[in-house]
C-alpha positions as CSV (number, residue, x, y, z in Angstrom):
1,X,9.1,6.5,23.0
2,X,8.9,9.1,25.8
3,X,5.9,8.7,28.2
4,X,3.6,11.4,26.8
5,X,3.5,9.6,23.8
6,X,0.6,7.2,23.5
7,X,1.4,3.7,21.4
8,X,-1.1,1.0,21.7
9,X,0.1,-2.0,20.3
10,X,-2.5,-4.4,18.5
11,X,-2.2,-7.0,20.9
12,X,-3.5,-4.8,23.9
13,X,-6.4,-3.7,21.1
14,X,-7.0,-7.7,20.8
15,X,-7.5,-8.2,24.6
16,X,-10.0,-5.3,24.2
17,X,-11.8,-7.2,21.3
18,X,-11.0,-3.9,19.2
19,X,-9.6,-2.9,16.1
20,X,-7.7,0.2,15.4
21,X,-8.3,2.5,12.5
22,X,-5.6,2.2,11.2
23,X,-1.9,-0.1,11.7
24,X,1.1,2.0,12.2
25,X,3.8,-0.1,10.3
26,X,7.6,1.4,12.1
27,X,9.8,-0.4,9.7
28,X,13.2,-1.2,10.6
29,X,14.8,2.4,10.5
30,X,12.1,4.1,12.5
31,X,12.3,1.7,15.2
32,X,16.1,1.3,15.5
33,X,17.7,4.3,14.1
34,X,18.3,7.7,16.2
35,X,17.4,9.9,13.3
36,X,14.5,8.2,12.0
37,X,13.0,7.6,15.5
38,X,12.4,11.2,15.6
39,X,10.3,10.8,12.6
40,X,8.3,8.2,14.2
41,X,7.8,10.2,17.1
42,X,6.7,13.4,15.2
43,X,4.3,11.3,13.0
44,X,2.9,9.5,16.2
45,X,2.5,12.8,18.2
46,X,0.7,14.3,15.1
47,X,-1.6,11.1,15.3
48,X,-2.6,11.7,18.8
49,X,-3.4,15.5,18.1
50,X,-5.7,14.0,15.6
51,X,-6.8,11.4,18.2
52,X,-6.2,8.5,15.5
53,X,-7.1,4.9,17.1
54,X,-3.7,3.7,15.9
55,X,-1.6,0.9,17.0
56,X,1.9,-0.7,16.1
57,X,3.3,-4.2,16.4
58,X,5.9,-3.2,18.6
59,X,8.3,-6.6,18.9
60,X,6.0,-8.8,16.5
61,X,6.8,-6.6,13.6
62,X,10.1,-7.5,11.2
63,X,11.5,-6.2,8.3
64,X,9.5,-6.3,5.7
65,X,12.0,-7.9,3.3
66,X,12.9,-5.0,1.0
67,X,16.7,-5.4,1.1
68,X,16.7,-8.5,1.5
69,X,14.9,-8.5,-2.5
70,X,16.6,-5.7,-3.3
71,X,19.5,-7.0,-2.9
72,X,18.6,-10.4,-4.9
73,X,17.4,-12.9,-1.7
74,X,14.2,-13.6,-2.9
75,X,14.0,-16.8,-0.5
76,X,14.9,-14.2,2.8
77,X,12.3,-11.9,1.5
78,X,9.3,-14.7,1.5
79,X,10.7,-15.9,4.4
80,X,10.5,-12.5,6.0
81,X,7.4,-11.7,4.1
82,X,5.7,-14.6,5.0
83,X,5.8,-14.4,9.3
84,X,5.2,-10.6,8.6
85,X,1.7,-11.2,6.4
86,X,1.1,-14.3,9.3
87,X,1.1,-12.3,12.3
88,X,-1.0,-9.4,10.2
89,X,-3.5,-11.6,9.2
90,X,-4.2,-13.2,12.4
91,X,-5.1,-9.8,13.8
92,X,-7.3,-8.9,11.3
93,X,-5.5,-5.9,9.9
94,X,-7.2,-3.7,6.6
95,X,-5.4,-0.8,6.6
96,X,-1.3,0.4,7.3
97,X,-0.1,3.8,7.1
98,X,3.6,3.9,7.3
99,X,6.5,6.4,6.9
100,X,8.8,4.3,5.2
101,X,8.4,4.4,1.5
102,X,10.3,1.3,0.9
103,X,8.0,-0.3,3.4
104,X,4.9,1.0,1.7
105,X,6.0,0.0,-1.4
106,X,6.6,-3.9,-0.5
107,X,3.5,-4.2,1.4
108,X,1.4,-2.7,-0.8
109,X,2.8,-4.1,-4.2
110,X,4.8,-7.7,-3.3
111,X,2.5,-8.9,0.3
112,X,-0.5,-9.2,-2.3
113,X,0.7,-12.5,-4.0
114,X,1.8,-13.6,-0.6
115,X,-1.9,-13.7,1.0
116,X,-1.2,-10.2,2.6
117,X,-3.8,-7.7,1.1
118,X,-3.7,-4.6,2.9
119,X,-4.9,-1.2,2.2
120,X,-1.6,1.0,2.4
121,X,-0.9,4.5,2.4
122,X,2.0,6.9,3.2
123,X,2.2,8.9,6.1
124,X,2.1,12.0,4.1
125,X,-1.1,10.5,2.2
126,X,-2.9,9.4,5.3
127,X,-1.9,12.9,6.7
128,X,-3.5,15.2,3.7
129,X,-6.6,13.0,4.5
130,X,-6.5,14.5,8.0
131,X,-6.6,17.5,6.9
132,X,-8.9,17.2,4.1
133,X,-11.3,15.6,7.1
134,X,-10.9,18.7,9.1
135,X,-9.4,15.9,11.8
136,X,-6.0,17.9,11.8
137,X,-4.8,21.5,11.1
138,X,-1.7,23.2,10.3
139,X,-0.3,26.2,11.6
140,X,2.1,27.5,9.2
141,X,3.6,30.6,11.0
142,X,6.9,29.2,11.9
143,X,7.6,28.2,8.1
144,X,5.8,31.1,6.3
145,X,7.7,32.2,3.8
146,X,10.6,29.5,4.1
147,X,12.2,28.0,1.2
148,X,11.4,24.1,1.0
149,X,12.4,22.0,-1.7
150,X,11.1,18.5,-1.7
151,X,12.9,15.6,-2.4
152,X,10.7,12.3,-4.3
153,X,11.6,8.9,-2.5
154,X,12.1,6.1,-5.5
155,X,9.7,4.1,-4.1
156,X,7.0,6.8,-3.2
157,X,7.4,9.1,-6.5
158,X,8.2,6.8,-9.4
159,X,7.4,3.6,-7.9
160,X,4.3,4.5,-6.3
161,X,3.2,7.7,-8.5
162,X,2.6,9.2,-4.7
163,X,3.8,12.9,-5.7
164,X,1.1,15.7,-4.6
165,X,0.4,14.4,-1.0
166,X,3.7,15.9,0.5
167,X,3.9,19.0,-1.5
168,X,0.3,19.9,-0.3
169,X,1.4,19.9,2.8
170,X,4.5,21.8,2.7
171,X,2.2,24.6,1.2
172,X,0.1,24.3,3.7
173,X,2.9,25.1,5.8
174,X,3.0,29.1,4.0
175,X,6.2,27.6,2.7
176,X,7.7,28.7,-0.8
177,X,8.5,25.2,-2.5
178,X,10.9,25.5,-4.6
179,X,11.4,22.6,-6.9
180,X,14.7,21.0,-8.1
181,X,15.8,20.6,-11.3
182,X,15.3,16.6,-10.9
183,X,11.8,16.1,-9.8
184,X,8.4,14.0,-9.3
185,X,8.9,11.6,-12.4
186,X,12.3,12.8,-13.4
187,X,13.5,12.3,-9.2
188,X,17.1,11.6,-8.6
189,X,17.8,8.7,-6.4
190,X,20.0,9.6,-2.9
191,X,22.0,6.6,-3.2
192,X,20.5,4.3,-0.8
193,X,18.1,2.4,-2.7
194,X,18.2,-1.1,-3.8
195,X,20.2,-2.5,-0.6
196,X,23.0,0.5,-1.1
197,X,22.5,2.0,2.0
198,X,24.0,-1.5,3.7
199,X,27.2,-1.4,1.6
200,X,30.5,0.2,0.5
201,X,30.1,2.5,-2.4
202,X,31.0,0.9,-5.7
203,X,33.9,3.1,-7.6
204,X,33.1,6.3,-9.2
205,X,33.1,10.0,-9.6
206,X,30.8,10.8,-7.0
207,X,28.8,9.5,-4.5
208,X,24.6,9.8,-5.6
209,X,23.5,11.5,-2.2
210,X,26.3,14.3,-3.1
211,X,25.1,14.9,-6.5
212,X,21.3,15.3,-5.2
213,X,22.8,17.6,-2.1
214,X,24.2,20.0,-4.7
215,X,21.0,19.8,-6.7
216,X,19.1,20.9,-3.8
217,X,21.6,23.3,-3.0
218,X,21.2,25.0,-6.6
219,X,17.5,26.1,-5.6
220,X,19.1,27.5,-2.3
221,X,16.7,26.1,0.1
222,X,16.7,26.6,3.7
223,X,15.1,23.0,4.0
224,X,15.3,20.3,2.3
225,X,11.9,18.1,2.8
226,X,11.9,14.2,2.9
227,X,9.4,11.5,2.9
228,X,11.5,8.9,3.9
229,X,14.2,7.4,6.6
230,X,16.8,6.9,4.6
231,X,16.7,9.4,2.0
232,X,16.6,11.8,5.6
233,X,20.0,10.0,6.4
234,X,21.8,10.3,2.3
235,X,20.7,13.9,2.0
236,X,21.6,14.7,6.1
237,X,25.3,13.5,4.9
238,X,25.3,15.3,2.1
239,X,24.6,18.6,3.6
240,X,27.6,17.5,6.0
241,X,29.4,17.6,3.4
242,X,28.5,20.6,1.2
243,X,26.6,22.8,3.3
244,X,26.6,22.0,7.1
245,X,24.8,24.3,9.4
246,X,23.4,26.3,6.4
247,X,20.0,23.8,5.3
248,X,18.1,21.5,7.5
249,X,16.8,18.1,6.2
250,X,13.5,17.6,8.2
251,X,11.0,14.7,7.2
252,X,7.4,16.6,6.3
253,X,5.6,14.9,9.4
254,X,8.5,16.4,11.4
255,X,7.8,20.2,9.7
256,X,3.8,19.6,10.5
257,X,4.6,18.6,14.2
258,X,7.3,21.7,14.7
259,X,4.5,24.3,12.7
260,X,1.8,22.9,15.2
261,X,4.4,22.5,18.5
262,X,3.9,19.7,19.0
């Protein structure tokens, strides 16, 4: 995080005897990986403009535990789950926004019967309720007119029924979205869902992320919107691969921070 950025973590707000509005949950991919910390730093930038009382973890959060389920370790999971919801708990937290839909899903739907109930929400949710409040506004200018076709996360669209929240923002944006020809329930996985995105492609025809790419690319787009880290990353290789320098994949916080310049 570059200076200008403010990030309180919760335990500085616990030596003040204060509790943030709300708990920014990073998740693994916004902390660690160079693509999705650009995400993280547009969504956190776009909190300060709306001068959120936020704060993050920092090194007490983990993974949440997602692949480690996904992927059939139910024992990891609790294990993982288990120090995350202790460490939560013990600061009081009510309410986590994160940008991570795989995140959001597992601590909103699996922490519960752990002993970790949270109100969660995903960033593009808690960012339409910024707006709604009048707490943030979107200058549209730079992407009036643009061609944007969203992209539903698993875990956010079909899991989580989470399907207006990022498309209201996009049109807030003076964007045309255009829609593919797999969307909201009928979404198309990009391939790095259930664990995938941590191992070698089983054998077929053609890889998922390339199959979404050219559905995307069908709509002729000049962006391709995400809502999550590592659908940014499958879509981002798929363009590589079909269309490279022709479409952008840009996470929606990222589109709201670049309309506002921030």
């Amino acid at each position: 995080m570059s200076d200008s950025l403010k990030v309180p973590t919760m335990a500085e707000f616990s030596v003040t005897g204060k509790q943030p509005e709300v708990l920014f949950w990073v998740g693994c991919a916004g902390s660690f990986d160079d693509r999705a910390r650009k995400i993280t730093k547009a969504f956190v930038r776009l909190l300060n403009k709306a001068e959120v009382d936020f704060a993050v973890l920092g090194t007490e959060e983990s993974c949440t535990g997602d692949p480690a389920k996904r992927s059939g370790n139910e024992f990891l999971f609790q294990m993982q789950a288990v120090t995350n919801i202790d460490v939560l708990n013990a600061y009081d937290v009510k309410k986590i926004v994160t940008a991570c839909p795989h995140c959001f899903n597992t601590l909103k739907n699996e922490y519960p019967s752990l002993g970790g109930d949270y109100k969660v929400m995903h960033h593009t949710q808690f960012l339409k309720n910024l707006l709604d409040e009048g707490r943030l506004t979107i200058q549209g200018g730079k992407f009036k007119g643009k061609r944007i076709t969203f992209h539903d996360p698993c875990y956010l669209g079909r899991a989580n029924d989470v399907y207006e929240a990022p498309r209201d923002l996009i049109k807030k944006l003076d964007a045309e979205l255009v829609e593919m020809k797999n969307c909201r329930k009928k979404g198309l996985c990009c391939g790095a869902g259930g664990a995938q995105m941590f191992k070698d492609a089983e054998k077929g025809d053609k890889e998922i992320n390339i199959e979404r790419t050219e559905q995307a690319m069908a709509v002729k787009p000049e962006i391709i919107a995400a809502g999550c880290p590592f659908c940014n990353t499958m879509m981002t290789d798929g363009v590589k691969n079909k269309a490279e320098g022709q479409i952008e994949v840009m996470d929606v916080a990222e589109l709201i921070a670049n309309a506002n310049d921030l």
